[in-house]
C-alpha positions in Angstrom: 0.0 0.0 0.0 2.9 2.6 0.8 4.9 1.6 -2.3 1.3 2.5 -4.4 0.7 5.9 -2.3 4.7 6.9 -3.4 4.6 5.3 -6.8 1.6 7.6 -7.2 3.1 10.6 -5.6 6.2 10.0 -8.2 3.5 10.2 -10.9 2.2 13.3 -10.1 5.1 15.0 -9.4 6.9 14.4 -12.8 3.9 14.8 -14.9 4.1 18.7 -12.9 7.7 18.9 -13.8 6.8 18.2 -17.5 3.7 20.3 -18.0 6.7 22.8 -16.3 9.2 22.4 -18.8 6.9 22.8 -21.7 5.3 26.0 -20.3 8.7 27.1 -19.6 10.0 26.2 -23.4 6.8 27.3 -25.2 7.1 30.9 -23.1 11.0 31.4 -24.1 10.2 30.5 -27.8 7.2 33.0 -28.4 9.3 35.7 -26.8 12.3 34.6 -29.0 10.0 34.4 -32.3 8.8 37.8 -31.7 12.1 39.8 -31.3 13.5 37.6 -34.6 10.8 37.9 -36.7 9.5 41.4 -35.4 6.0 39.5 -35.5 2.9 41.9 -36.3 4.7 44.8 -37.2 5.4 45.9 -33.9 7.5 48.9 -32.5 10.0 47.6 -30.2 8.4 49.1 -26.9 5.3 47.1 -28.0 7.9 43.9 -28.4 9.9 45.0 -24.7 6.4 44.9 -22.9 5.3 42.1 -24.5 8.5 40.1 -23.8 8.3 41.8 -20.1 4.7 40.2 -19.6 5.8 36.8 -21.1 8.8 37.3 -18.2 6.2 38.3 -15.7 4.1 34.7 -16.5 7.5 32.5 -16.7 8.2 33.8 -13.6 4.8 32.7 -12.6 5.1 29.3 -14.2 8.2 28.7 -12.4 6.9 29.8 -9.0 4.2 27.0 -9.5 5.8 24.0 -11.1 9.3 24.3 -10.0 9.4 25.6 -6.4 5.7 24.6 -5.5 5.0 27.3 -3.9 1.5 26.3 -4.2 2.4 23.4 -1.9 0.4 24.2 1.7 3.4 22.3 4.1 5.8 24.7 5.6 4.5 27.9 4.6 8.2 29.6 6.5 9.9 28.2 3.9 7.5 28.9 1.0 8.6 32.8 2.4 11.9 32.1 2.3 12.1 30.7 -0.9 10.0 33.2 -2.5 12.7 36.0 -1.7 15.5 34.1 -2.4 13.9 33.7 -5.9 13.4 37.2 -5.9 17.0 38.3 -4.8 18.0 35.9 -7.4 16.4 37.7 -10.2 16.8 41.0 -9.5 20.5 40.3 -9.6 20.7 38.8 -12.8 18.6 41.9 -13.9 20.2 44.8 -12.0 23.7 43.2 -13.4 22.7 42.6 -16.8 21.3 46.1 -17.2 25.2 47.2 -15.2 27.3 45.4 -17.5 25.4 46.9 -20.8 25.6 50.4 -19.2 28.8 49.7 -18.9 29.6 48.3 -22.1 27.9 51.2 -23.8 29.9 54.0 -22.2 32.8 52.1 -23.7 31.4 51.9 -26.8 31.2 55.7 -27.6 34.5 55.8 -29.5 34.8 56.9 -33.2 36.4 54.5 -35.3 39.1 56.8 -35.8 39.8 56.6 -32.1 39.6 52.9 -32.3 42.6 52.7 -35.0 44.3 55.3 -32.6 43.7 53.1 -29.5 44.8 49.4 -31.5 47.8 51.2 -33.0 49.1 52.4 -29.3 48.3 48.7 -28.1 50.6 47.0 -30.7 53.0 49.7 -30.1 52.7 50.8 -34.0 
């Protein structure tokens, strides 16, 4: 009887892992498809919210399938692992959008300053 309760338990829990994945994989290839193909003629603030609520529903899908948040047992933890997940993102984000601003103010060069700066480097 125990090994049927956990075989069934084992059951349910990957089939929520699957339907998971796909959501996960269906979500990141409709936001992909749309900034390649620039579907419906859309400006790209149009294409950045869209992509932002696509984000907003991931984030969403992996709340539910992945960390189970759902799950009633232990609700501490449920906290704790909510704002972990949260820290965790907005550090990916707030150092994504770092390094670009960063990249970008080094990208204000003219390409004659370029030639100038890779001619002093190989000491020409």
């Amino acid at each position: 009887m125990n090994e049927e309760i956990q075989n069934q338990h084992f059951e349910k829990s990957l089939a929520t892992y699957v339907a998971g994945f796909i959501l996960s994989v269906t979500l990141t290839l409709v936001a992909y498809y749309m900034v390649v193909d620039r579907v419906w003629s859309l400006t790209p603030w149009t294409i950045a919210g869209s992509i932002a609520g696509i984000a907003l529903v991931q984030f969403v899908v992996q709340l539910f399938f992945f960390m189970h948040l759902r799950v009633k047992t232990k609700p501490r933890w449920r906290f704790v692992v909510f704002f972990f997940m949260i820290l965790v993102v907005l550090i990916l984000v707030g150092g994504s959008i770092w390094i670009m601003a960063s990249l970008n103010g080094r990208m204000v060069m003219t390409p004659d300053q370029v030639n100038q700066y890779m001619n002093d480097q190989v000491g020409l």
